[in-house]
N, C-alpha and C positions, 0 to 999 in steps of 0.2 A: 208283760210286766218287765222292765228296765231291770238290769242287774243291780243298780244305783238302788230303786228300790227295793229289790229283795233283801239286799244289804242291809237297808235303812228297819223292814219290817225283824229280820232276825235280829238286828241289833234292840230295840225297842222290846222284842220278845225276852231277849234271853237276859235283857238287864232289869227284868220286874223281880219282885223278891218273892220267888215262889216259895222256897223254903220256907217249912209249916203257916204257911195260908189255908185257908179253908176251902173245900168244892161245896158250894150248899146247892147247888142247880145246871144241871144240862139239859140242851133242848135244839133238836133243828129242824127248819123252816123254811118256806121259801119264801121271800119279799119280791116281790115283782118278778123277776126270771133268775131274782139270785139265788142260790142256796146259802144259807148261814147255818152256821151252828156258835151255839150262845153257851156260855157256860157263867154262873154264878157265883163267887166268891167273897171272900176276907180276905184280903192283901194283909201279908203282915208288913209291920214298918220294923223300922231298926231296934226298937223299942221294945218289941213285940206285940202293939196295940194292933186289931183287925180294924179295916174300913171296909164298907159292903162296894163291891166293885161287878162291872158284868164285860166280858168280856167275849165282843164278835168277828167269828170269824167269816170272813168276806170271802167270795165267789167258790166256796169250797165244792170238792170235786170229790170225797169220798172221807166217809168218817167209819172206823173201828173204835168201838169201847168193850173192857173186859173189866167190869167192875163188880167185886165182891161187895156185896152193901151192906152185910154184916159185918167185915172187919173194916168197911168205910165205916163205918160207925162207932165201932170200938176204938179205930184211930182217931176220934173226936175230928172226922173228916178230912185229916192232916194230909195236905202236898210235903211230896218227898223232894221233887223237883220239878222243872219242864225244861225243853229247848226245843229251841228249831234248825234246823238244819237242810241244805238243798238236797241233800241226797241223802239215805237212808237205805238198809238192806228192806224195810216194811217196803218204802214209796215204790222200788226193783219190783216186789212182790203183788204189790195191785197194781202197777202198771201194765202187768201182762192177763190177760185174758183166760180165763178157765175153759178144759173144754164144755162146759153147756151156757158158757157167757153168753147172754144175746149182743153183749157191744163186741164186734172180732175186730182182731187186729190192733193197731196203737189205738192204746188210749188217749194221748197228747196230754198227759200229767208233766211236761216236762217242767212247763212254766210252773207249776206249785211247788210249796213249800210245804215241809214235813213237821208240824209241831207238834209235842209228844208233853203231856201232863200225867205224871207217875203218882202217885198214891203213896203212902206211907204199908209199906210190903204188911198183908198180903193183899192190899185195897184193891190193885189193878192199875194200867192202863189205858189211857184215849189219846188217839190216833188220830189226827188231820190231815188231812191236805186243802192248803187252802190259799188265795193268793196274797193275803193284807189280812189284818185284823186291828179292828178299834178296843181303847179301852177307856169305860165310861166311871166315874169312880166317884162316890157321895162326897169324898174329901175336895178334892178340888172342885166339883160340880162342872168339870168339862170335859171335854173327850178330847183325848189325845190318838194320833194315829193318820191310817190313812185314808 
């Protein structure tokens, strides 16, 4: 993956308006040899109006979620925020191998990107690495991405 497009994916990431969107859905998969991970949404607009949105994440290489689903609940599902970023002290942390890992040695996460969807405290948490993500949205009816 091109630095040009890592650029282009964090840009794209971090300029959606995650603040109080809604999570209604996570889920990963593998489509043909890729792995994704899918997460479900309400985009908010400037307005505050929600549109149902789904957003995939492409060739991903390791997912963490820590999600309390009682207070995801109680916060009416609310996103506090997200971003992505190339490096993170998380991506450092599963980059390296535990001792009873069966994969030793580098893992070669270097090409992923780290994006991070926080919860309205004390919801949780979820952790990506992944190299591109699509975002499919009932408003526009198209997919923007890579």
């Amino acid at each position: 993956m091109s630095t040009q497009t890592k650029d282009s994916a964090m840009q794209r990431f971090n300029a959606m308006p995650w603040h109080d969107s809604k999570l209604v859905g996570f889920s990963f998969y593998r489509a043909g040899e890729e792995e994704q991970v899918k997460i479900s949404l309400e985009l908010s607009d400037e307005s505050g109006a929600l549109t149902p949105a789904e957003v995939t994440f492409r060739e991903c290489a390791y997912v963490e979620a820590k999600v309390y689903l009682e207070a995801k609940r109680m916060c009416s599902d609310d996103i506090a925020d997200a971003e992505c970023n190339r490096s993170s002290d998380w991506k450092k942390g599963v980059s390296n191998p535990g001792p009873y890992d069966v994969i030793r040695g580098d893992r070669h996460l270097e090409g992923y990107l780290h994006f991070r969807i926080s919860l309205c405290p004390p919801g949780g948490i979820i952790d990506i690495l992944a190299k591109d993500f699509v975002l499919a949205s009932e408003a526009s009816a198209s997919v923007a991405g890579g």
